[in-house]
N, C-alpha and C positions, 0 to 999 in steps of 0.2 A: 441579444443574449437570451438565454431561456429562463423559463421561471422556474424556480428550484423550489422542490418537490418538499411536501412534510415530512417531516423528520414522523419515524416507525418509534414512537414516546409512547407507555400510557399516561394517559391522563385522566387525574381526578377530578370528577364533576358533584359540585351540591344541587342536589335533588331533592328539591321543598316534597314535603306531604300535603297535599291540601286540605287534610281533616285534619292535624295539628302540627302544633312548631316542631317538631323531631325532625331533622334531620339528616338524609340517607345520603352515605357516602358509597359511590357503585364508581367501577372501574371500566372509562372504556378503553380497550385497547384498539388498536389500530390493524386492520389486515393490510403486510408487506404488499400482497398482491396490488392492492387499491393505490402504490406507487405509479404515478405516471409522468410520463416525458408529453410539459407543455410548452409551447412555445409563444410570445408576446408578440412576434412576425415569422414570415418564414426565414429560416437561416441562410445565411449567405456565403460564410467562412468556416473554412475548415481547415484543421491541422492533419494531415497526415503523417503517422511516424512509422519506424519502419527498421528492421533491424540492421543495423550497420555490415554493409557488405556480405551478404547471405544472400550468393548467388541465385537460389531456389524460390526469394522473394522479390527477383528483379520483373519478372513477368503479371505476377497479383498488383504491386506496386503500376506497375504501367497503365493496365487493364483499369486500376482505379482511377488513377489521376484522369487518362484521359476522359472515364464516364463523369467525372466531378467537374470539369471543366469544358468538354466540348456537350454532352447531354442535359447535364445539370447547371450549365453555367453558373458554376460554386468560383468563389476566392482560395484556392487553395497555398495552403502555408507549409512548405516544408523547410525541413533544417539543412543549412549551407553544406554540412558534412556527408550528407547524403547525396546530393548532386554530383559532390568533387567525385564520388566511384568513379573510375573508367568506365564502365558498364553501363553507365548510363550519361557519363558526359558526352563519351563518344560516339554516341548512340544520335547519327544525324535526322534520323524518323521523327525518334523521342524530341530532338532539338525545338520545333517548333512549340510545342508543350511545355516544355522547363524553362521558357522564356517569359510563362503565363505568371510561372511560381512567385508568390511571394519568400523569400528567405531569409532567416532568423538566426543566429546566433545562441549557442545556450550559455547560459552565465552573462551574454553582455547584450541581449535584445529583451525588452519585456511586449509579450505580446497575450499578455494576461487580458487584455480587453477587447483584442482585436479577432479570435478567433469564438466560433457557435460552439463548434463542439468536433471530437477528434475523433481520428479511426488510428487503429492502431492494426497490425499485420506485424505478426510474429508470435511468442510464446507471451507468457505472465509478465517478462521483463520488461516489454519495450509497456504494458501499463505503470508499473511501475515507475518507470524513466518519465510517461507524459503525468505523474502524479508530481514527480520533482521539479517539472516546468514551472510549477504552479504553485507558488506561496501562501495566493490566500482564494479566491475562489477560482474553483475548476470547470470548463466546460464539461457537459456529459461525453460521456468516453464510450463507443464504441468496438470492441475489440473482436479480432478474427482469428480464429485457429491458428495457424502458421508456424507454431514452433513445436517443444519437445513436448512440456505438461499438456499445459492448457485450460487449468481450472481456471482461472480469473477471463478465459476469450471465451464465450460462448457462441459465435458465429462462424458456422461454415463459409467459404469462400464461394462455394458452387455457384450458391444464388444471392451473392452479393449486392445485385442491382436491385431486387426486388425490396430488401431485407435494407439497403437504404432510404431506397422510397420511403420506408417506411418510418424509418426515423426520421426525415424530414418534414413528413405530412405531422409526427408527434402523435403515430400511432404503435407507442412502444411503452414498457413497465421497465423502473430502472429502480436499481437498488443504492443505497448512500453510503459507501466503503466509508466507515469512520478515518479519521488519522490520527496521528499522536505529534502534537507541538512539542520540540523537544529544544529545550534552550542550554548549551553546554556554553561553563562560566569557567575559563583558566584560570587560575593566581600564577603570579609569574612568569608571564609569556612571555613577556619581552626577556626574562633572564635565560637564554637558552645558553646550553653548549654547543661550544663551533671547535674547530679542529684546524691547528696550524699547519705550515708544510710539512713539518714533522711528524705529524700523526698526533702531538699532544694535545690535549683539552684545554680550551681556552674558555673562556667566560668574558661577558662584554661588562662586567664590573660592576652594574647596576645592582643598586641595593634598595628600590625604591619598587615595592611593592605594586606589578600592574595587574590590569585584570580585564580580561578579554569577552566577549560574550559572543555565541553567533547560534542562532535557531534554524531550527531544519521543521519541515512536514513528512510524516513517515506514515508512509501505506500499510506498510508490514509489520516491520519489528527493529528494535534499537535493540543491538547484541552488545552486550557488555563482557568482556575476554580474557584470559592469561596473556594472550597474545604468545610471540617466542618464550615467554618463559616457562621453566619446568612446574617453578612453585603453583600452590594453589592460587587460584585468584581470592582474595578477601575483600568484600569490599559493603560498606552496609547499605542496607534499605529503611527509606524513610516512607513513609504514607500520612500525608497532613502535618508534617511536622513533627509525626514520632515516629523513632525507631522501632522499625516492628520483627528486623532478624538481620541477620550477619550470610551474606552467602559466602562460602569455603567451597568451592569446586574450580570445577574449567571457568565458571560464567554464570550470567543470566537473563533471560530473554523477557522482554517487555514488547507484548506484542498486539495490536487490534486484533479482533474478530478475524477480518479478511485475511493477517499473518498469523492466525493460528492453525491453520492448513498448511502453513510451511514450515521453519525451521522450526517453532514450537511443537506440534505432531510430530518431527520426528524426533525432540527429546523427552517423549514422553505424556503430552498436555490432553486437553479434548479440545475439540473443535468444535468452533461457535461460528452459529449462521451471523453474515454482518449485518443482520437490524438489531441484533443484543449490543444494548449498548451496557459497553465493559473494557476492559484491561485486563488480558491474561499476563500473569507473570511464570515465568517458568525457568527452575534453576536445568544448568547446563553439569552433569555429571557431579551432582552434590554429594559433599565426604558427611554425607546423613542420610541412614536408611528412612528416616520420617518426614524429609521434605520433599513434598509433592506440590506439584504445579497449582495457583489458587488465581480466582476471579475476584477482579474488585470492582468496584463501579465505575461509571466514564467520569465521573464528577470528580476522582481524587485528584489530586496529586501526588506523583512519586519525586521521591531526589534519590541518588544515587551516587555515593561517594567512597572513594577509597579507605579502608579502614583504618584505626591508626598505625597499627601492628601488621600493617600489610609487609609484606617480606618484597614485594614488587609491584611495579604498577600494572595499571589495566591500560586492554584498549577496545576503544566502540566502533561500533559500524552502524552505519543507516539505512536500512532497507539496502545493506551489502554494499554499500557504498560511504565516500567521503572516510573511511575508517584513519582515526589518530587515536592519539597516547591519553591516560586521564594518569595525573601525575598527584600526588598529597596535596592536601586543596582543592583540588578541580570539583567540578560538582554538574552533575545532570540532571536537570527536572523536565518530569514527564506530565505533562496533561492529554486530554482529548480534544484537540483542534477542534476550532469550529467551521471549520472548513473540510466536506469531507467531497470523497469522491465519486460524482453520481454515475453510477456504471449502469450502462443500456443492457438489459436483460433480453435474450434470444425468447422466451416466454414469460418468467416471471418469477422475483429474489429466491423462491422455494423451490418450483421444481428443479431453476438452475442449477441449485448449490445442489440437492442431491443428486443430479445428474452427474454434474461434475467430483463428488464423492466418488459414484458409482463407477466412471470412467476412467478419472484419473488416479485415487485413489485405491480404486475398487476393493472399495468398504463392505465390510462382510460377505466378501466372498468366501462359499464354503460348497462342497457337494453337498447336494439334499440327501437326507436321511430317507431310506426306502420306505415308499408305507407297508404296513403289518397284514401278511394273509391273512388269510382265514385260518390255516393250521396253526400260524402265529399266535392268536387270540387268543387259542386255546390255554397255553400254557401261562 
């Protein structure tokens, strides 16, 4: 496995005077750039992932596997569900190759320790999907253009041979996508309603208070929702253990760095490069013209629970998935994971993110303003 790279912290250093005891406290910060991808041996395994059934990526997929396996004689790991395609079961060429594969399961194989580091082909998604693999540390993730966006892939496909070498040899800059540990606690989960043959509401009679817990790692952002319902969503925010405001709207977005370029930017937020370490929160359609989106540091924690006076419940999603119900009681706490995701940089955490602004976003685009004649001046 690879050596995971310093974290982008300042750090305060005491710096003695040598002509007397005074003490100077000076700040050094760290330049993102001086992130690098090292390795303790060369790599051996690799995941490749790969958008499910998107015929346009059956040919890039191929093209890879086989240079990972018959040029680089890599261990390559792909998911069982991807093989099953037609397109490439049946593919008798391909056959002698997919026999190399090792195959994995999502949800019931862990191969958290078995693989170096991942390629991904396709859009923003499929990094997201190899961030969900992965509980507690992540291989470095390299990612390839292949879909609609594309800000989080920063690699063209063209010269994908070259452009591996090179992360292999560990002559590459990667940046450390923070995550958000997010641990949602039920009360009364086991009290559900079920539905007889009748259509009536049944209840399983249980009057003994349970309580459920189950944590997720989130690349993006945990969407908190009205879901179907008309009413507002109400539900309060906590930070360290105090109530700090009530959100009344659609929702609210609690998102990393690297998810502040998505759902968050489009309710409104600003966008933070991912070596700030922070937590944007950002309300979804608030019934207040004075609540605007605010930065907190990586170090809080949030809880998030339904209000008492909520007229309805909420529901969450996780990085747009896993989405259920948050019912009176339930409770979501959000921290900064210590586990982030080291993403392989096509040049380096800076110039990529403004590239990718400028590209996928296309941030401040505007016509230039003409410059001024000389008859201009005059006046």
């Amino acid at each position: 496995m690879c050596t995971v790279m310093k974290f982008n912290q300042s750090v305060l250093q005491d710096m003695s005077d040598n002509n007397n005891d005074n003490k100077v406290w000076k700040w050094h910060i760290q330049d993102p750039a001086s992130q690098k991808l090292t390795w303790n041996k060369p790599p051996k395994s690799v995941l490749v992932i790969k958008k499910i059934r998107d015929a346009s990526l059956l040919q890039p997929f191929k093209e890879l596997c086989i240079f990972l396996t018959e040029v680089k004689d890599m261990i390559v790991y792909v998911e069982k569900k991807i093989l099953e395609d037609p397109a490439i079961s049946d593919d008798e060429n391909f056959g002698a190759i997919t026999e190399k594969f090792c195959t994995f399961r999502d949800d019931l194989d862990d191969i958290s320790n078995r693989v170096d580091f991942i390629i991904c082909l396709g859009g923003d998604g499929t990094l997201l999907y190899a961030s969900s693999l992965f509980q507690e540390s992540v291989p470095p993730v390299m990612a390839f253009h292949l879909g609609s966006l594309g800000f989080l892939t920063p690699f063209k496909f063209d010269t994908y041979q070259s452009q591996v070498d090179q992360v292999i040899e560990g002559n590459a800059a990667i940046v450390l996508r923070s995550r958000l540990k997010v641990r949602v606690l039920k009360e009364n989960w086991e009290k559900k309603a079920r539905l007889d043959e009748k259509g009536i509401i049944l209840t399983n009679g249980d009057t003994e208070s349970g309580r459920k817990s189950v944590q997720y790692q989130v690349l993006n952002e945990v969407v908190v929702d009205r879901g179907p319902s008309s009413y507002l969503s109400n539900v309060d925010l906590f930070l360290d253990g105090h109530l700090i405001t009530t959100v009344q709207g659609d929702g609210v977005i609690v998102s990393t760095p690297t998810g502040s370029t998505a759902y968050a930017v489009a309710a409104g937020a600003s966008m933070i490069h991912p070596n700030v370490p922070a937590i944007m929160i950002t309300p979804i359609c608030p019934h207040s013209l004075s609540f605007r989106p605010i930065v907190v540091p990586a170090g809080v924690e949030l809880k998030i629970m339904l209000s008492r006076d909520a007229r309805n419940t909420a529901w969450v999603s996780f990085d747009g998935r896993k989405r259920q119900e948050i019912c009176h009681g339930d409770s979501i706490t959000i921290t900064t994971s210590c586990f982030p995701v080291p993403s392989i940089c096509f040049r380096d955490p800076v110039n990529d993110w403004f590239e990718s602004l400028a590209q996928c976003l296309h941030w401040n685009v505007r016509k230039k303003q003409n410059q001024l004649s000389s008859e201009d001046e005059e006046f």
